[in-house]
Backbone as numpy.savetxt, mean C-alpha at the origin, in Angstrom:
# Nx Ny Nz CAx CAy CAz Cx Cy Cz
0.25 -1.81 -7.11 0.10 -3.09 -6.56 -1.35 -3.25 -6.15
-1.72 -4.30 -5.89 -3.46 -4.44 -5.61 -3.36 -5.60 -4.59
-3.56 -4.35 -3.59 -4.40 -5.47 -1.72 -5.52 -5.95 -2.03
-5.60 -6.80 -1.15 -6.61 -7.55 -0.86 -7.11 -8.12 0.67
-8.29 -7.88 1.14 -8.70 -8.04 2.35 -9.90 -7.89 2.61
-10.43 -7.40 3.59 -11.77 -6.90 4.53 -11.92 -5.38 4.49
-13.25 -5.03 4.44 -13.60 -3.65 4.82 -12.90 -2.45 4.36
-12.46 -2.85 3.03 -11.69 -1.73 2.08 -12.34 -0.77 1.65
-13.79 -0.76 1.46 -14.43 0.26 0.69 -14.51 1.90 0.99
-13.80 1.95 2.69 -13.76 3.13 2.81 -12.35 4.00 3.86
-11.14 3.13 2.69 -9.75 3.22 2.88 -9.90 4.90 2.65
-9.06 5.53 3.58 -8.91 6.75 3.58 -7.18 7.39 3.51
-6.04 6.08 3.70 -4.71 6.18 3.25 -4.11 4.81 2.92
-3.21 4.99 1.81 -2.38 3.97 2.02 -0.98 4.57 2.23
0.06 3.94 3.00 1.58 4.57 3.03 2.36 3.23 3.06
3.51 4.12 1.99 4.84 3.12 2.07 5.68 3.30 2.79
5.74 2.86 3.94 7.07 3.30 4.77 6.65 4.63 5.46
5.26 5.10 5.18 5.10 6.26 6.15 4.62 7.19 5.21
5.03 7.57 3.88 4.98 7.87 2.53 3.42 7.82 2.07
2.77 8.71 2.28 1.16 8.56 1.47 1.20 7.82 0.12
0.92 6.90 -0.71 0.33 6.48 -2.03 -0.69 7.06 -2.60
-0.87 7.22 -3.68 -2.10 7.65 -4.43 -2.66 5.60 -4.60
-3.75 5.57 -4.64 -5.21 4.24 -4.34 -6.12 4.61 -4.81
-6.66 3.80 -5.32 -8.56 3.77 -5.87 -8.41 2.51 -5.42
-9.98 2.50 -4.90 -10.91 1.74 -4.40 -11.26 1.07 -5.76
-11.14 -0.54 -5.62 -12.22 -1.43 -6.60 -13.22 -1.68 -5.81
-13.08 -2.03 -4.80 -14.32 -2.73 -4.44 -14.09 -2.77 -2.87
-15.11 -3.27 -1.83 -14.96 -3.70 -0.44 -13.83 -4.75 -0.16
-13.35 -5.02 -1.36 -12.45 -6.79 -0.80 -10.77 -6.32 -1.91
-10.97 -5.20 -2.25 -9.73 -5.07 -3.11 -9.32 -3.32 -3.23
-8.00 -3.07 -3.54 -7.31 -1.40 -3.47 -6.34 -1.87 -4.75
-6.02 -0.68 -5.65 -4.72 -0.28 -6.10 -3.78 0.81 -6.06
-2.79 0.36 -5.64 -2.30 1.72 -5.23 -0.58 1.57 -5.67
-0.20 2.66 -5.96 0.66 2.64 -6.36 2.19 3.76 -5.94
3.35 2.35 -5.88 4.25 2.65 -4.47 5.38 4.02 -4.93
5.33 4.53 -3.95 6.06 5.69 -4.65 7.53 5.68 -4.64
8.62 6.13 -5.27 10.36 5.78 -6.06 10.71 5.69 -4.48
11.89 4.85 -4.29 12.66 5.01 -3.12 13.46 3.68 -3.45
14.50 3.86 -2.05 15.67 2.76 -2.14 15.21 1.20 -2.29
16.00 0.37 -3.26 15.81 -1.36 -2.45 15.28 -1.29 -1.41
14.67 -2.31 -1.38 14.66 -3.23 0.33 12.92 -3.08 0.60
13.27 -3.20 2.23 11.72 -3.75 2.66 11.27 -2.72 3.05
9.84 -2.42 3.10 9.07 -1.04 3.37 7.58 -1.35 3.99
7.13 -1.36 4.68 5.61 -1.62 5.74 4.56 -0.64 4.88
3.97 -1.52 4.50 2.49 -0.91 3.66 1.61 -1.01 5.22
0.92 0.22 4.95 0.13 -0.28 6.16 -1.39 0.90 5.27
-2.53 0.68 5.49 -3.97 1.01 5.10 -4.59 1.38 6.40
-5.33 2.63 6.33 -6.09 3.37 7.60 -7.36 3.71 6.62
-8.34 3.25 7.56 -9.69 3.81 7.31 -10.42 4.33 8.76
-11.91 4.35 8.38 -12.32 4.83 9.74 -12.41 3.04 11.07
-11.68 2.28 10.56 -11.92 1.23 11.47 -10.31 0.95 12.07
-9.56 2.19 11.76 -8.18 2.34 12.32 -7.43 2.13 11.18
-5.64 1.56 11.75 -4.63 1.36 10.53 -4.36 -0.36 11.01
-4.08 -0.86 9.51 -3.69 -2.48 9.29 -2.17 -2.38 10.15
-1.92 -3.67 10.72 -1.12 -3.96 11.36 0.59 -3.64 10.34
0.21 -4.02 8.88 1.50 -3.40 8.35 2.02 -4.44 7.91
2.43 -5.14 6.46 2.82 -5.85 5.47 4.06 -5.26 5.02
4.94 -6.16 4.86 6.14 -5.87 3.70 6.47 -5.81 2.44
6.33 -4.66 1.74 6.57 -4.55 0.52 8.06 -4.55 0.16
8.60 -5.15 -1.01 10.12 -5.18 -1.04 10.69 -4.52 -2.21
10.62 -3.70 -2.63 11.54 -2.78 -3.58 12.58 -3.89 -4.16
13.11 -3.56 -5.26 14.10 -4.22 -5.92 14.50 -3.23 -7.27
15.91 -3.60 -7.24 16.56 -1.93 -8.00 15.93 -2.71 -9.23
16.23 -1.53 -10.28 15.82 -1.97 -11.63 17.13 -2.66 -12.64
16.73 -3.52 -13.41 17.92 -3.69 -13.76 19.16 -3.04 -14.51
19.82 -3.38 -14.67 21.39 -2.41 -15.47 21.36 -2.62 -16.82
22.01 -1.59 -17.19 21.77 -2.52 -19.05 23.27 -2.13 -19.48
């Protein structure tokens, strides 16, 4: 998935639900990072650098479909 915000260039975690992500840095104003397997539902992304951790966004899982 790819954030977007302020003062990204020197993100030092991202977590899903608490859960470290692997992230690369694009740029000061953008991240991709990518969410790691777990249940449906809602999960708090939250980003820590040296200017602390983001207050915490909802990411929402959704099963895959059936075939």
């Amino acid at each position: 998935m790819t954030l977007t915000g302020t003062a990204l260039g020197e993100v030092t975690s991202v977590l899903f639900g608490g859960v470290p992500a692997p992230f690369t840095v694009a740029s000061a104003t953008q991240i991709t990072a990518t969410a790691p397997a777990g249940a449906a539902g809602g999960i708090q992304v939250t980003v820590s650098g040296p200017g602390g951790t983001s207050g915490g966004l909802t990411y929402t899982r959704v099963e895959p479909p059936g075939i």
